[in-house]
C-alpha positions as a Markdown table, in Angstrom:
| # | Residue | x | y | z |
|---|---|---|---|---|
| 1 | Unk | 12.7 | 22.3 | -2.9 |
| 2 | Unk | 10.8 | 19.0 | -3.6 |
| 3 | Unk | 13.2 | 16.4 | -1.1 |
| 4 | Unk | 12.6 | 20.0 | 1.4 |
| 5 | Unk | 8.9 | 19.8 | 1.1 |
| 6 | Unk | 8.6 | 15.6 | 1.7 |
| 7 | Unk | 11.1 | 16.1 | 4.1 |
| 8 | Unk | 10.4 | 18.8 | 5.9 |
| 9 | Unk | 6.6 | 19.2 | 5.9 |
| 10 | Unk | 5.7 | 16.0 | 6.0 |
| 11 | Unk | 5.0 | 14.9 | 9.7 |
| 12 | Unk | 4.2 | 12.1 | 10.7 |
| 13 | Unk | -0.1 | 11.2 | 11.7 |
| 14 | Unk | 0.2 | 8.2 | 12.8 |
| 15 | Unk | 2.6 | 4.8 | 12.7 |
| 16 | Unk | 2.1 | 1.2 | 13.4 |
| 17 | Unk | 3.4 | -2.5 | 13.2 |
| 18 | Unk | 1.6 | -5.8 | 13.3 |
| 19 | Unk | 2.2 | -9.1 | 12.0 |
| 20 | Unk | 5.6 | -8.4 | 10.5 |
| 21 | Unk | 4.8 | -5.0 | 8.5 |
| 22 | Unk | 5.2 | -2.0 | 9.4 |
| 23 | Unk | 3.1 | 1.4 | 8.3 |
| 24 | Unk | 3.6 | 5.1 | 8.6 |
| 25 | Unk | 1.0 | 7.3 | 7.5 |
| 26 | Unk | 2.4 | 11.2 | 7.0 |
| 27 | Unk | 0.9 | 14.4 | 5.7 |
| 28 | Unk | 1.5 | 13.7 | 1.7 |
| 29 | Unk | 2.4 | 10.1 | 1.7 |
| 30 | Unk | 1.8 | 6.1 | 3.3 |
| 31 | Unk | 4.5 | 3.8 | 3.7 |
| 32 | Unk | 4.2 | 0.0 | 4.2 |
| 33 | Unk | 7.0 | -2.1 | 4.2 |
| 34 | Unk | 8.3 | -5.5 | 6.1 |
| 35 | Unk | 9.8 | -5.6 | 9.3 |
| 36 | Unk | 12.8 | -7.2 | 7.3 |
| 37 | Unk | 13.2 | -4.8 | 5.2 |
| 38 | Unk | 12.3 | -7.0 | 1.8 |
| 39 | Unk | 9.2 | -5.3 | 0.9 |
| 40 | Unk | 8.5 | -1.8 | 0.6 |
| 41 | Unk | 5.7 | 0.4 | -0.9 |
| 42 | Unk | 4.5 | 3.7 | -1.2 |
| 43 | Unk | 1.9 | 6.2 | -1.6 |
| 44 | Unk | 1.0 | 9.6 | -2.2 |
| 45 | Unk | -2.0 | 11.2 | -0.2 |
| 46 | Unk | -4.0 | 11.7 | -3.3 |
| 47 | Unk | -4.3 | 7.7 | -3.8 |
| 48 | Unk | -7.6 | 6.1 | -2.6 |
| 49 | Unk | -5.7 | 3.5 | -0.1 |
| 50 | Unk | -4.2 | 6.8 | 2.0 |
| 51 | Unk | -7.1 | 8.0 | 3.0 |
| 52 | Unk | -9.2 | 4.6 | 3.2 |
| 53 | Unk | -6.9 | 3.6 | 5.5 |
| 54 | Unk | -6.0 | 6.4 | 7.6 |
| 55 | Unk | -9.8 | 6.9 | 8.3 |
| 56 | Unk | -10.2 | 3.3 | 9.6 |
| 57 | Unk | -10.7 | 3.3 | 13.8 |
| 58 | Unk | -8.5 | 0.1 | 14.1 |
| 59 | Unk | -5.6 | -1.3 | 12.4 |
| 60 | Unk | -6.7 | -4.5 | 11.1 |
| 61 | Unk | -7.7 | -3.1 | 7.7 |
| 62 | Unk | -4.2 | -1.7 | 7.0 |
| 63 | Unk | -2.2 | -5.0 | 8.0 |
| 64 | Unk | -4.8 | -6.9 | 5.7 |
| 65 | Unk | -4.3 | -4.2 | 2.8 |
| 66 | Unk | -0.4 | -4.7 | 3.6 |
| 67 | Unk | -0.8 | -8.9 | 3.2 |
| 68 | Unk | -2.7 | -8.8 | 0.2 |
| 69 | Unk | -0.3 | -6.5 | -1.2 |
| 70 | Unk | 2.5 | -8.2 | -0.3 |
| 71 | Unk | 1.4 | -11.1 | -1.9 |
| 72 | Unk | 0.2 | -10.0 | -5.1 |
| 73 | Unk | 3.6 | -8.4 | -5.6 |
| 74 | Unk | 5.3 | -11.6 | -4.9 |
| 75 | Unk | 3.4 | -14.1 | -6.5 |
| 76 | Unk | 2.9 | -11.9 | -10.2 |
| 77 | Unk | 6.5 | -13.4 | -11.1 |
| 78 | Unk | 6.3 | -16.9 | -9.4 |
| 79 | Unk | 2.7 | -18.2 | -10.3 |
| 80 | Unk | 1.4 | -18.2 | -13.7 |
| 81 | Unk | -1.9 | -18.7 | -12.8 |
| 82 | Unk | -2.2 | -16.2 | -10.6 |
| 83 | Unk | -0.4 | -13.5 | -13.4 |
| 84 | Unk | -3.5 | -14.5 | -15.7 |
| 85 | Unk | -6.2 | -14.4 | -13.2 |
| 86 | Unk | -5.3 | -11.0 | -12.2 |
| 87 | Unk | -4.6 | -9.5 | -15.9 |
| 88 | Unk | -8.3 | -10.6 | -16.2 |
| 89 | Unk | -9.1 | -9.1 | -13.2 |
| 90 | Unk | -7.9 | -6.1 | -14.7 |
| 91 | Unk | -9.2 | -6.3 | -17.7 |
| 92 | Unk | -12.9 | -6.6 | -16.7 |
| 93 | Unk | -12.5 | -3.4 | -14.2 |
| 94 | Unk | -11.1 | -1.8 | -17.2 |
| 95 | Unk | -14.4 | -2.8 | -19.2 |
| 96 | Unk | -16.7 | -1.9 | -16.6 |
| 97 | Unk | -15.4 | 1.6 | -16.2 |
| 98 | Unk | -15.6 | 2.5 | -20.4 |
């Protein structure tokens, strides 16, 4: 019933590619991945980013949103620096929400 109800009922809105990703925004979910095929993310329409983005008039914030999350993912495990600066990141949103 689930794969039936992603599958099924959940058309396409809209699509797009620039810059080497690729995006597809559908009814419950958004998908970004590379045009390679390396890098893919998802999701569900509930998520702030889904409807952030779908809202947007032109394109350029979703291919920015895809580089920057691109590169986080890829630099976490390769730069140490980086790792630390975001876990502080992190942690000071956490402390400003409590």
């Amino acid at each position: 019933m689930k794969w039936w109800f992603f599958r099924v009922k959940n058309t396409t809105v809209r699509k797009g590619e620039e810059g080497g990703f690729k995006w597809r925004f559908r009814r419950f979910t958004m998908e970004i991945s590379t045009v390679s095929g390396n890098f893919k993310a998802r999701w569900t329409a509930d998520a702030h980013p889904y409807g952030y983005l779908l809202s947007g008039k032109d394109d350029e914030n979703i291919h920015g949103y895809c580089q920057i999350i691109y590169e986080i993912s890829k630099l976490l495990t390769t730069d140490q620096k980086f790792a630390t600066d975001i876990q502080k990141a992190v942690r000071d949103y956490d402390k400003r929400l409590q």
